[in-house]
N, C-alpha and C positions, 0 to 999 in steps of 0.2 A: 664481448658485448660492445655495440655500436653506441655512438654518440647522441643518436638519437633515442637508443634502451635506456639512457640515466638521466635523460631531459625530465624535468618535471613537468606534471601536465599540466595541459593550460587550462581555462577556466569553461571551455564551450568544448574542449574533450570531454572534465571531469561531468560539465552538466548531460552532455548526451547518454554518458553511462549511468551515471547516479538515476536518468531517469528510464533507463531501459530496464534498468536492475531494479526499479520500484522504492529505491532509499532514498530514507530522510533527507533530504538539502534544503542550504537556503542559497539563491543570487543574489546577491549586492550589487549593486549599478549605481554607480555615482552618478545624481543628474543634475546639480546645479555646485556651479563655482564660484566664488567672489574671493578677487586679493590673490595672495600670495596660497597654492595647494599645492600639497605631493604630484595630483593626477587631475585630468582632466576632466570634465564632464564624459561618460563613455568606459569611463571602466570599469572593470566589472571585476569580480574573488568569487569563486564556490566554497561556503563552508558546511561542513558536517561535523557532529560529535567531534569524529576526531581526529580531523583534517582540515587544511585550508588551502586551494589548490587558486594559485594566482595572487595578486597584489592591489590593492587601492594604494599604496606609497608607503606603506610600513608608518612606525611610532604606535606613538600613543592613541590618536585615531584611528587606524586602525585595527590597534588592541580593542578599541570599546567597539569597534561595527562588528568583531566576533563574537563578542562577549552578548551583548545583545542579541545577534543570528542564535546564535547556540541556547540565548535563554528563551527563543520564539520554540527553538525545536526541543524544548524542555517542556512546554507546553505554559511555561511563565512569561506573564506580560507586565513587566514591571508597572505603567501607567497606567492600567487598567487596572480597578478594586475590586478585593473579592475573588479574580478566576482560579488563581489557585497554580498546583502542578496537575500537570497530564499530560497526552499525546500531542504532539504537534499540531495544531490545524492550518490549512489551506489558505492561503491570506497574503494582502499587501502592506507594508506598514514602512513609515518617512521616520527617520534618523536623522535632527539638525546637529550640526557640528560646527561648534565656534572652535577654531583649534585652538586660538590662543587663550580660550575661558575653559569649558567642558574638556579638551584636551589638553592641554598646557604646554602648547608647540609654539615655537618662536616664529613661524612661517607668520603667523596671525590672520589667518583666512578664513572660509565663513565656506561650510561644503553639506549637502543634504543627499542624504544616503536613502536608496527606497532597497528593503527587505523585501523578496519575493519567497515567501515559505512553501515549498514541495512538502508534503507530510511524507510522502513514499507511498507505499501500497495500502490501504487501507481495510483489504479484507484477505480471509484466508482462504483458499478451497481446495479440499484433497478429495482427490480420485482418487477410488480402489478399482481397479481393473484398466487392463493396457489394451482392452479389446477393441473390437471396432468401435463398439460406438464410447468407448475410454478413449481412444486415440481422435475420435471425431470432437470428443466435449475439451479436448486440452486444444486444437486446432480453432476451435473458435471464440475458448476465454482468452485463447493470448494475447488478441487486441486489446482488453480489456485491464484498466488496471489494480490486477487481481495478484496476489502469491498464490500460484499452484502446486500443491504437493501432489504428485502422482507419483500412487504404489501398486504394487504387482507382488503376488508370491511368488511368481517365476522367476528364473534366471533368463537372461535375454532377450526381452520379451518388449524392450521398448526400444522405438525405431531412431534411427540415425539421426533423422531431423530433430529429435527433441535436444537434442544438447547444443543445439544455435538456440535455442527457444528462452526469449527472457523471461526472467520472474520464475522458471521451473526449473522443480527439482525433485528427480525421479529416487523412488527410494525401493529396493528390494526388500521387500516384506512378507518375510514367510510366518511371522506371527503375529497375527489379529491383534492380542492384546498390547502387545509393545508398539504397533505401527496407531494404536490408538494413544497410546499413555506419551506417546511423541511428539502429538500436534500438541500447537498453540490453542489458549483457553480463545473460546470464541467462534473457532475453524468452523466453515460451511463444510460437508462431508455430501458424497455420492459414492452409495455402494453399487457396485456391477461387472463382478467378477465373472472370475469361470466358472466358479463353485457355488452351490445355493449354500452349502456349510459353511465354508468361509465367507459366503454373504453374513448368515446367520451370525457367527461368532464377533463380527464388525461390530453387527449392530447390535448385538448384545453389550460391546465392549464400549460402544457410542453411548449408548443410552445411559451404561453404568456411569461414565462420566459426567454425564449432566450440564455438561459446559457448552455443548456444539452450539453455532449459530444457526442452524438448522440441519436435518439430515434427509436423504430421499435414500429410496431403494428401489434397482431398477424388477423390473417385474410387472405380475398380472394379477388383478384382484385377488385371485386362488393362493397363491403365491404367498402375498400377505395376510390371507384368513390362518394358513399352516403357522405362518412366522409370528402373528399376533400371539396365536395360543401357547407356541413353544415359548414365547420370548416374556409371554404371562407369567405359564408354572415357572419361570426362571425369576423370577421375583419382580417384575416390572408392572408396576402400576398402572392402570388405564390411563394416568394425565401425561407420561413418560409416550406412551404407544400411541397416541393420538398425535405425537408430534412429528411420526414418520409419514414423511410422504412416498406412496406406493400405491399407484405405479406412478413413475416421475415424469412429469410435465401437464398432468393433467388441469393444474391452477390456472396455467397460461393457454386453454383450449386443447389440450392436447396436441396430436399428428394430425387428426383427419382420417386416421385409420390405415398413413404410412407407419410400416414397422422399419424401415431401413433405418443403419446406424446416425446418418445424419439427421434424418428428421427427429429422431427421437432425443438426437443431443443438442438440437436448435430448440425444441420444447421445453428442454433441461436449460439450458441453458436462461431460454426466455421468463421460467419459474423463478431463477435464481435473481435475474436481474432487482427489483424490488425488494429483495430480502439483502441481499450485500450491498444496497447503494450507499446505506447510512443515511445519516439526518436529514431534513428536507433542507434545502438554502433557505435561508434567511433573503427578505426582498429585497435589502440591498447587501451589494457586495463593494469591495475593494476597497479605495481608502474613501473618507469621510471628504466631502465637499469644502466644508468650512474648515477642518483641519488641514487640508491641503493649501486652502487660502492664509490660514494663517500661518502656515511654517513660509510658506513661500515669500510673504509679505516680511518674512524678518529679515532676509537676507539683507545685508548691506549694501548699500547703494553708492557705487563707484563715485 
């Protein structure tokens, strides 16, 4: 093992992958200094759960800029009343640090930390089928930042390229029930196998759950008239079966009457957008104007 295999990594390594891979992180960026500081204006640490990859100077200050990072990616905002625990959210937020008061470092400097919280991936979507147009729909969510589960009942059935492919991961699934009982509570689903049975048992197996963030099946009106009434006598309620969409992409205009596998996974795809983007933004974003004016305003004045 080379010298450079036991280097620890640095902080705009760990961010480039945390953010290829769609994980949780926060940035820290030291931006203002007064006095006596570990680091200068300019440095940066990545932290996650359960890692810290780089340095603002060590101590006690920056025990509390992790401690804080970690409670933003906890989904707790200590200053804020009321929010509670949850998921991460997306956001900018300033950290003053007297060290010789709030931290109780002998340096005695006066330093403001800005938190940049990554949530990671924020939605799920698993493909069933490695076909064309399964292979066309996973080629154009990659950009997107989506976790892709894509399954296949077959054995070798998915191409070379997919293992550079961030956020995805391909799963060999020869049975419907368990490749369902596997996802995450939430997961966007697209059935489009080789099989109309193993479509069928998917969505049998989708429905039974009741958790999906939505589901399509790919297919032709006829298709879904056969699957509505099979998937009826199978116990599934009319408010269960009105939630499949089939044929998929028709929300977003449809093809235009192309059937090739890319247009019909741009339609798909263009369906899904609206449904996985999550909550509308709020009108403003990042940090607060006056909050910004008054941490800045305390810094000590050489």
């Amino acid at each position: 093992m080379s010298a450079a295999d036991t280097r620890p990594e640095s902080w705009h390594a760990a961010l480039h992958r945390l953010q290829r891979e769609g994980l949780p992180h926060v940035l820290a960026t030291q931006v203002t200094s007064a006095g006596s500081t570990p680091r200068e204006p300019g440095a940066r640490m990545v932290i996650t759960a359960e890692a810290v990859y780089d340095t603002l100077g060590g101590g006690t200050f920056e025990w509390q800029t992790i401690e804080a990072a970690r409670a933003r990616l906890a989904g707790v905002d200590g200053r804020a009343e009321g929010r509670g625990e949850g998921r991460a959210e997306a956001g900018m937020s300033l950290e003053a640090f007297s060290l010789g008061g709030r931290s109780g470092q002998c340096c005695g400097g006066f330093v403001n930390v800005l938190l940049e919280v990554f949530p990671g991936s924020a939605a799920t979507l698993a493909i069933f089928g490695a076909g064309h147009v399964g292979q066309a729909l996973v080629r154009l969510a990659a950009p997107l930042p989506w976790r892709l589960l894509w399954h296949d009942s077959r054995e070798g059935v998915f191409p070379e390229w997919a293992a550079d492919t961030p956020r995805l991961e391909c799963r060999q699934a020869p049975d419907p029930a368990a490749a369902v009982a596997a996802l995450p509570a939430g997961a966007h689903a697209l059935v489009l196998t080789h099989d109309h049975a193993e479509d069928r048992a998917l969505v049998d197996a989708l429905l039974a759950r009741g958790d999906t963030g939505s589901l399509g099946l790919i297919g032709s009106r006829s298709k879904w008239t056969s699957f509505r009434r099979r998937l009826g006598e199978a116990g599934h309620d009319e408010a269960a079966l009105a939630t499949v969409r089939c044929p998929i992409g028709t929300a977003a205009g449809g093809t235009g009457g192309d059937k090739t596998p890319y247009a019909i996974a741009l339609a798909a795809i263009a369906e899904l957008l609206p449904l996985m983007s999550g909550e509308e933004r709020p009108e403003r974003r990042g940090l607060d104007p006056a909050e910004l004016r008054n941490v800045l305003t305390m810094i000590p004045q050489q």
